[in-house]
C-alpha positions as CSV (number, residue, x, y, z in Angstrom):
1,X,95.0,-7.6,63.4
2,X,92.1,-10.0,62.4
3,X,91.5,-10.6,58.9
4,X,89.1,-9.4,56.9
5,X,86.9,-12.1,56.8
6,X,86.9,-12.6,60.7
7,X,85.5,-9.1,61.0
8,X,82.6,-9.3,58.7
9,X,81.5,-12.6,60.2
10,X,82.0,-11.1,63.7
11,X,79.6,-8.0,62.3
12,X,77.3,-10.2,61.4
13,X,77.1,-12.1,64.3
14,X,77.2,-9.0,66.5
15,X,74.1,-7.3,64.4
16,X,71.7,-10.5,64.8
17,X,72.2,-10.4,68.6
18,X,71.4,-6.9,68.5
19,X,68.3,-7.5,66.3
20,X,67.2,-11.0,67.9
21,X,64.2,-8.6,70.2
22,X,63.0,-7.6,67.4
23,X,62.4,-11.3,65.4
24,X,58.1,-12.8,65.7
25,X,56.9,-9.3,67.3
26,X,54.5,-6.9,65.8
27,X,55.5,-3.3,65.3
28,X,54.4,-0.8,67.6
29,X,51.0,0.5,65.7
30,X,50.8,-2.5,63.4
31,X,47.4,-2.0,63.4
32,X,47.3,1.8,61.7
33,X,50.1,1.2,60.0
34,X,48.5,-1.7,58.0
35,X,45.6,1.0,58.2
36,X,47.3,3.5,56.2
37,X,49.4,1.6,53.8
38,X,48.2,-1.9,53.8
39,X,49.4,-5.5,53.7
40,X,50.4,-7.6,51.3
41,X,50.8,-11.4,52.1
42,X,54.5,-12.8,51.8
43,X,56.1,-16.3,52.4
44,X,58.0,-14.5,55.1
45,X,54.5,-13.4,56.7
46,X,52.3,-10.2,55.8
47,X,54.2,-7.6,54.7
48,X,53.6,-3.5,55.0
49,X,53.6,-2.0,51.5
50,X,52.9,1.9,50.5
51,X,50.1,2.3,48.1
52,X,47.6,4.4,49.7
53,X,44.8,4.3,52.6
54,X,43.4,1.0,53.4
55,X,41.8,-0.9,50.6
56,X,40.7,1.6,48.6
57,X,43.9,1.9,47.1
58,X,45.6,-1.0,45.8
59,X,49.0,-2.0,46.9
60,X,52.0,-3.7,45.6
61,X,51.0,-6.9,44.6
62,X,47.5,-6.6,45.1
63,X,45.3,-7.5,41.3
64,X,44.7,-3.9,40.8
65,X,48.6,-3.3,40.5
66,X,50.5,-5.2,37.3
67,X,53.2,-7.2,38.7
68,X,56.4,-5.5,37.0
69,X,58.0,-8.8,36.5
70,X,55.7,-10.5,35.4
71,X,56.4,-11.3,31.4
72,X,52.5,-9.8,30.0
73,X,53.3,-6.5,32.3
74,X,57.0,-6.0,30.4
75,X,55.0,-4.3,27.6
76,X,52.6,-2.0,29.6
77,X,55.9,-1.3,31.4
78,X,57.8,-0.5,28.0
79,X,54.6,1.9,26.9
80,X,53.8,3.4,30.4
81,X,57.7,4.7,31.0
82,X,58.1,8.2,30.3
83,X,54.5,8.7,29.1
84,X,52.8,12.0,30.5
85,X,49.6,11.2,33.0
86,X,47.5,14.2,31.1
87,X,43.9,12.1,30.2
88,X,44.1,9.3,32.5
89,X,41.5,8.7,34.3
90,X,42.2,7.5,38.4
91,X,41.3,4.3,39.1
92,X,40.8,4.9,42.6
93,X,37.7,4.9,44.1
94,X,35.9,6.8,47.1
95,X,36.1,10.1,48.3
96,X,39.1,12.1,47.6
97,X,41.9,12.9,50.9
98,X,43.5,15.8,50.9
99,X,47.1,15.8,51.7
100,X,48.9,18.1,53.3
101,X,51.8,18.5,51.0
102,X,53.7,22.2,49.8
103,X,52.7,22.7,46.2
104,X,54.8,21.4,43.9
105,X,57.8,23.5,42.7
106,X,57.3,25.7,39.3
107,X,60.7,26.3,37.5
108,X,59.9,29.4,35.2
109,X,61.3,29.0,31.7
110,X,64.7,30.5,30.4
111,X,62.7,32.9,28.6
112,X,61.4,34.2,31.8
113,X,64.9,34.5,33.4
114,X,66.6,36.4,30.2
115,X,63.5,38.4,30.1
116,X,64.1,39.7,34.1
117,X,68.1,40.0,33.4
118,X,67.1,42.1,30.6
119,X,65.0,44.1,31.9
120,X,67.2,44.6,35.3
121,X,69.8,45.5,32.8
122,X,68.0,48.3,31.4
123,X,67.1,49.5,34.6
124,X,70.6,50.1,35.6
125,X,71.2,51.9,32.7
126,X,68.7,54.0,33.0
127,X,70.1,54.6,36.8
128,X,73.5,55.5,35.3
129,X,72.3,58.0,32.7
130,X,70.3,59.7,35.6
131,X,73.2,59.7,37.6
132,X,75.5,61.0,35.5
133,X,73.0,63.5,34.0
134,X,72.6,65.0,37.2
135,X,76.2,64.7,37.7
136,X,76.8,67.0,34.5
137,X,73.8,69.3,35.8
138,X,75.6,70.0,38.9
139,X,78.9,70.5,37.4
140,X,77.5,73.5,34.7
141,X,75.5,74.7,37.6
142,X,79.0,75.0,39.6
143,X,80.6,76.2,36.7
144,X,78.1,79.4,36.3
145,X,78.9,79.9,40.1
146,X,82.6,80.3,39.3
147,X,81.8,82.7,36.2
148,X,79.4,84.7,38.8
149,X,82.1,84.7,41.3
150,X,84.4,86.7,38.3
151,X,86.2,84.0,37.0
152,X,86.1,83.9,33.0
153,X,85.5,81.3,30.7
154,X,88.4,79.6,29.1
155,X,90.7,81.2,31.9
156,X,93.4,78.8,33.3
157,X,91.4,79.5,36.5
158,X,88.3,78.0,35.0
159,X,89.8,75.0,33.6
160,X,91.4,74.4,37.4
161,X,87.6,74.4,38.7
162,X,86.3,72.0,35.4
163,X,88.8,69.3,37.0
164,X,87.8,70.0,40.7
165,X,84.7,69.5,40.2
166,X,84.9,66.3,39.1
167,X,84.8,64.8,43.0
168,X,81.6,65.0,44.7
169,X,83.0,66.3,48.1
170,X,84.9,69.1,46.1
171,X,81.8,70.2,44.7
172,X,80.2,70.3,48.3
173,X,83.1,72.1,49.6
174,X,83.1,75.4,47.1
175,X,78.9,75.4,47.8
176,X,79.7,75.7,51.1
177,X,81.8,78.7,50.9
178,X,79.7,81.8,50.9
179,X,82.3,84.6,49.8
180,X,83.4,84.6,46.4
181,X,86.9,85.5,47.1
182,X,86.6,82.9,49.4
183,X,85.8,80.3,46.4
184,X,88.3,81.8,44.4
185,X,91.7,81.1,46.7
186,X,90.2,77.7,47.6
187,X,90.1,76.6,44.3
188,X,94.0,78.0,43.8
189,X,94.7,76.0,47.4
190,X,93.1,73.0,46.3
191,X,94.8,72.6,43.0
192,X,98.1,73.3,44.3
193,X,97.5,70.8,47.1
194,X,96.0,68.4,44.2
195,X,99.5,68.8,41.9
196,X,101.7,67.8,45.1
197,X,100.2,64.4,45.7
């Protein structure tokens, strides 16, 4: 096993014979690349640096643009950081380009977000007092059926039909029996098969 030394020089070596091509050639497009972002002159050569399109906008370096390092600029640095843009005036000149860019993000405040959990809240209550109205509704309205079909009210018959008719399907099974006598030795079957589970 080589030490690791060896192998970083070895890297090294290996990754400036893969890059030795590339050393005194232009880039491929040079010419509308320095188009679009512009050049700045370097002691290594002219280097590519973002700012804008051509001239108009002024790129790292160039007078326009303070030179962060530079000891005067630590100040305008100092009062620029973290200032909002609102009243600047651009300093760029010419006509305006239109990028094609998605619009930025909007976050929506917290008040918006407790205002839509509230009111999603309320809306499913709402749902579950209409449910469970309409629950009772169809419950009484079985419960008249059973005092049409002869059973009394406060009989131990009754109260045997107040506890079937708690299930949904149960309720949908007695409607669906057409003969009251019929309803009547269902509702003793059911709650005998009920009390053996």
């Amino acid at each position: 096993m080589k030490p690791l030394g060896t192998c970083f020089v070895q890297l090294l070596q290996d990754e400036n014979e893969a890059n030795k091509h590339f050393r005194g050639k232009a880039f491929p497009f040079y010419d509308e690349l320095t188009t679009l972002f512009g050049t700045t002159d370097t002691e290594g050569g002219p280097m590519l640096c973002v700012g804008g399109i051509g001239d108009r906008t002024p790129s790292c370096g160039s007078e326009d643009t303070p030179d962060p390092m530079a000891d005067e600029n630590v100040d305008w640095l100092e009062d620029t950081v973290g200032r909002s843009s609102v009243g600047r005036v651009s300093q760029r000149s010419g006509k305006e380009h239109v990028v094609n860019s998605p619009p930025p993000k909007r976050t929506k405040s917290m008040e918006y977000y407790v205002e839509r959990i509230s009111e999603s809240m309320i809306q499913r209550t709402m749902n579950e007092r209409n449910l469970i109205s309409r629950e009772e509704e169809e419950v009484t309205e079985m419960l008249h059926l059973v005092e049409q079909d002869g059973v009394p009210n406060g009989s131990e018959l009754y109260f045997i039909a107040t506890e079937l008719f708690r299930s949904p399907a149960r309720r949908a099974s007695y409607r669906s029996i057409t003969a009251s006598e019929n309803r009547i030795a269902w509702l003793r079957w059911t709650w005998d098969n009920v009390k053996r589970k």
